[in-house]
N, C-alpha and C positions, 0 to 999 in steps of 0.2 A: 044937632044929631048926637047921638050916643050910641057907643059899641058896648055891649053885653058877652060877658065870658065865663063860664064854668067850667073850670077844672076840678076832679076827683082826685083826692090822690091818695093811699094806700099803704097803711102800715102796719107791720106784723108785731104791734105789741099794744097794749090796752091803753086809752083815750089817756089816763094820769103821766103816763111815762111820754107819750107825742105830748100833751101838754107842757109836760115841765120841758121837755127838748126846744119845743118854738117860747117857751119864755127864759130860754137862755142865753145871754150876749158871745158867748163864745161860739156857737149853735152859727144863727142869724149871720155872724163875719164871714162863718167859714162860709156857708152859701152864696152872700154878694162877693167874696174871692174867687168862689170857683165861676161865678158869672161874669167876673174878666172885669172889675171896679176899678177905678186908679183909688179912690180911698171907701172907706167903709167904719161906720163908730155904731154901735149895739148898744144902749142904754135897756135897762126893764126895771121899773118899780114897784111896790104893791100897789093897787087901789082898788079899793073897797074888797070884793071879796074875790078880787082878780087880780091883776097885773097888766100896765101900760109898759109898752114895749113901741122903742124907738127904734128907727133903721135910720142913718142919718149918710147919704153914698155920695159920692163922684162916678160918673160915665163918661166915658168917651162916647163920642157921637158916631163912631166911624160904622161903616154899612148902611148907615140913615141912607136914604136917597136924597140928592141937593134941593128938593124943595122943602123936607123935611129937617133937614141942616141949618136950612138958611136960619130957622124960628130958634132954632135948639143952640148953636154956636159949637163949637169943637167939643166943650165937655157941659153936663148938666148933671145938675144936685137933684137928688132924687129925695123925699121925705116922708120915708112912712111910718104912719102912727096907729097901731094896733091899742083895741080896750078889750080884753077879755074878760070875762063876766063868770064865774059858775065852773070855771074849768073844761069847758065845752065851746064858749062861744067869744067870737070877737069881730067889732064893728072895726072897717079898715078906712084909713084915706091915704092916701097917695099926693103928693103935691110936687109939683115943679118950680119952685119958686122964683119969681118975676118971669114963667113960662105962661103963655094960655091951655092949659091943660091941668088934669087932675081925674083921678080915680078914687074910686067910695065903695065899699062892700063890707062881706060879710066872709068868716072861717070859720065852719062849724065843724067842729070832733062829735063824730057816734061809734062807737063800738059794738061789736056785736063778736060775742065766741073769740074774744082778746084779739081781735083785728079792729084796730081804731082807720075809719075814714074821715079823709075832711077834704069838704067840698070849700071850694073859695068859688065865692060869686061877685063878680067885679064892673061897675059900670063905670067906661072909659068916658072922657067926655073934653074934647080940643076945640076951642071957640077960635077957627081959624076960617073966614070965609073961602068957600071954593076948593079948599085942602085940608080941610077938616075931618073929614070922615077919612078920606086916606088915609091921613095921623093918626087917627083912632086905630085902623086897621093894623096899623105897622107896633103901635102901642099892643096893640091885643097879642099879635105875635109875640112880642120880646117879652110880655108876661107870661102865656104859657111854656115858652123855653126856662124862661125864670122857677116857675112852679117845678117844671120839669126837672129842675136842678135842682131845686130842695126836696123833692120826692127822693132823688136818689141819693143826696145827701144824707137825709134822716135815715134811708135804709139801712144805710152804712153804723151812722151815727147808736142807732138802735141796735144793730145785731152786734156791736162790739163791745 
């Protein structure tokens, strides 16, 4: 089974300046801080006519529910690797490594009249028999909270 999530999210400056903000390691920490990480490292390199961009975190587990505990352990590494292509676009994965679980999508920047949006499109996917799609559900949560919190971070991050 697989969970499907779109978040929109919305920002009041032109698609190059939200660009260069999500491909910047200082950017990227401040957000997995304010979403409460015991650790958090931002790597961003060129590639090709983009930029690879690492999140590399620690989580606590706490609020999981105990069946969702039981898989995850007290803390979990979280790994996401962003490819942005063109200044607009970026293929995402997500990994939990030695977890059964993993996220894959897409971050598209459009602008229109110097209001840059970008939709992330995210498919959740936890190989756990029986508890699986709960996992998933609880995963789709804590990602829009997540987005949630970089939305209002970059608003910040932008109007200053």
């Amino acid at each position: 089974m697989t969970k499907h999530v779109t978040h929109t999210m919305t920002y009041d400056a032109p698609a190059s300046e939200v660009y260069a903000m999500l491909t910047t390691p200082s950017f990227r920490e401040e957000v997995a801080r304010r979403t409460k990480v015991e650790s958090v490292t931002a790597t961003v390199s060129d590639e090709g006519s983009g930029h690879a961009v690492e999140i590399d975190q620690v989580q606590r587990s706490r609020g999981l529910p105990s069946f969702a505990a039981k898989f995850v352990g007290d803390t979990m590494q979280i790994v996401q690797r962003e490819r942005w292509t063109g200044g607009s676009h970026g293929d995402i994965e997500v990994t939990i490594p030695g977890k059964p679980g993993e996220m894959s999508g897409t971050a598209d920047l459009v602008e229109k009249d110097g209001v840059t949006t970008e939709t992330v499109e995210m498919d959740i996917k936890v190989k756990v028999p029986l508890v699986g799609g709960k996992i998933e559900g609880l995963i789709a949560d804590m990602l829009v909270r997540a987005l949630e919190t970089e939305e209002a971070t970059g608003r910040e991050h932008l109007s200053g």
